[in-house]
C-alpha positions in Angstrom: 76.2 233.9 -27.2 76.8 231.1 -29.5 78.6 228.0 -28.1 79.1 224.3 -30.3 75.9 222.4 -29.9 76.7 218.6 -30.8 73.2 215.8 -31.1 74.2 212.3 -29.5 71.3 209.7 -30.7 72.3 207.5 -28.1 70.8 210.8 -25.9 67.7 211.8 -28.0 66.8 215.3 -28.3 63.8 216.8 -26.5 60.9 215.3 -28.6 57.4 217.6 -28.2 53.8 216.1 -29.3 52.7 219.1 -31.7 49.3 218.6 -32.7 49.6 214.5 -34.2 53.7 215.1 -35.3 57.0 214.6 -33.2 59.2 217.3 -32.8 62.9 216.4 -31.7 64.8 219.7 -31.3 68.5 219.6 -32.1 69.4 223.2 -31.0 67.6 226.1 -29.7 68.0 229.6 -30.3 69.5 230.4 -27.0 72.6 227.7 -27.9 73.3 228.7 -31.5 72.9 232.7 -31.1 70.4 232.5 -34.3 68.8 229.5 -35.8 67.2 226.0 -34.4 67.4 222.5 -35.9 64.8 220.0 -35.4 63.6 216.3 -36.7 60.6 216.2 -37.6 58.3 212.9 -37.9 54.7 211.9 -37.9 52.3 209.7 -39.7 50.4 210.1 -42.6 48.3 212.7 -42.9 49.3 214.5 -40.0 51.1 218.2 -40.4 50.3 222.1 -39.6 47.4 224.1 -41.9 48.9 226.7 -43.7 51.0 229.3 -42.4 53.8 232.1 -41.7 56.0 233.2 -39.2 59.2 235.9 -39.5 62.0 233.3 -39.9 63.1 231.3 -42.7 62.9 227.8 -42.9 64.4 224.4 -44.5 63.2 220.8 -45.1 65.8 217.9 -46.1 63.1 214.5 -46.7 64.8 212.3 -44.2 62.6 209.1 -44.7 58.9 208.8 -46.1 56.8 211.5 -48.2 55.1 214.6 -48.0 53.6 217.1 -49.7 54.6 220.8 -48.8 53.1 223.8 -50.0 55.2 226.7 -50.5 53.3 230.4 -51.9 50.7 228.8 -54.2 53.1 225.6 -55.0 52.7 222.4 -53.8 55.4 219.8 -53.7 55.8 215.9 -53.4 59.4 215.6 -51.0 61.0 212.0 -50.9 64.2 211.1 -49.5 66.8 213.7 -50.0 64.9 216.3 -51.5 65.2 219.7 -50.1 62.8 223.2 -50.3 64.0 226.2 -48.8 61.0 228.9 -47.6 61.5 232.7 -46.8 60.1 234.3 -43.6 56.8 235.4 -44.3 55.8 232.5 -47.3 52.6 231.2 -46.2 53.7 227.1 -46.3 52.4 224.0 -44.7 53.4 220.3 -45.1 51.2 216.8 -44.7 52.5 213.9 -44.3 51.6 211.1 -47.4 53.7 208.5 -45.7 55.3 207.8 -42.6 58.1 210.2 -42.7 60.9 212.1 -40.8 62.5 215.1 -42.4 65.3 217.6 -40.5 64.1 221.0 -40.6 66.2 224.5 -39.8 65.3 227.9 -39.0 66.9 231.2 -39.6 66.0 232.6 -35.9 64.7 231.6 -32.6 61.5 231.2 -32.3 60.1 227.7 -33.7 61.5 225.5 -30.2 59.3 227.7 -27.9 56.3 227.3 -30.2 56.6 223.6 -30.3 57.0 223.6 -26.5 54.4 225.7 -25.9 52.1 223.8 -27.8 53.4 220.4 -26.2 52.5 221.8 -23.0 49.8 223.9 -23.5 47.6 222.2 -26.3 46.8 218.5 -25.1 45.0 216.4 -27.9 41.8 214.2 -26.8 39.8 212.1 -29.1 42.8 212.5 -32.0 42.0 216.0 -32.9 43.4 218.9 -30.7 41.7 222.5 -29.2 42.1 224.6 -32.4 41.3 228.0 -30.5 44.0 226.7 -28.0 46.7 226.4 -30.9 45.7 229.3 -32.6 46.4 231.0 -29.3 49.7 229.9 -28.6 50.6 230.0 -32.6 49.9 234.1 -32.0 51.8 234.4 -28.7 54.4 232.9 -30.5 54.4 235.1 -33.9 53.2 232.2 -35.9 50.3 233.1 -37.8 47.8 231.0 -39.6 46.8 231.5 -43.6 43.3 229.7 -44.1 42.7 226.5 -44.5 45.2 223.8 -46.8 44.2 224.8 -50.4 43.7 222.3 -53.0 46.5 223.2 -55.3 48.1 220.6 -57.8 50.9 218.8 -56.7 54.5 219.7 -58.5 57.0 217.0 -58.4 
């Protein structure tokens, strides 16, 4: 059942270490009765490969850049700059900057893959297990879509 979830800064959110990016989740599933909110940082570079999973997501560019592909389009997010993706749209994101964005999705689901993957995948010698996060991205109906294409960037 749904109940009012309300994020204090002054008590931070659960923050995860998935794979090189902090995760901070807002609300879980469980709380809202549907979708999760999250902040999202990391440096650059760092970000999933490409990807899809059964709920829909959103990106609001907190602070930094990124580039975030969405179908076969790729596009440069700065501050304030939204993209909305369907369930099922393969999509990834990398970090060009610094940067911090809020992200929401549709349905539970997204909080117990970071978790998972926080617990589950440690990173040694800056690169993690990739058979490890491909097995927890399955368990978790996640499901990866090849490796980050080189398509040209749309601002």
């Amino acid at each position: 059942m749904a109940r009012p979830v309300i994020y204090d800064p002054t008590h931070p959110a659960a923050g995860y270490a998935v794979v090189g990016e902090r995760v901070h989740v807002l609300a879980r599933g469980d709380e809202t009765g549907g979708g999760e909110a999250f902040i999202q940082e990391g440096p650059p570079g760092s970000g999933p490969p490409p990807h899809t999973h059964p709920w829909d997501e959103a990106y609001l560019m907190l602070d930094g850049e990124m580039d975030v592909l969405v179908g076969e389009r790729t596009l440069h997010l700065v501050p304030g700059m939204f993209v909305y993706i369907p369930a099922e749209t393969v999509h990834c994101f990398r970090y060009t900057t610094k940067g911090r964005f809020f992200s929401y999705t549709s349905a539970p689901g997204a909080a117990r893959f970071f978790e998972e993957l926080d617990r589950d995948v440690p990173v040694t010698d800056g690169a993690p297990d990739l058979g490890r996060v491909v097995e927890v991205a399955l368990r978790n109906r996640v499901r990866p879509a090849g490796p980050p294409p080189d398509a040209a960037r749309v601002d």
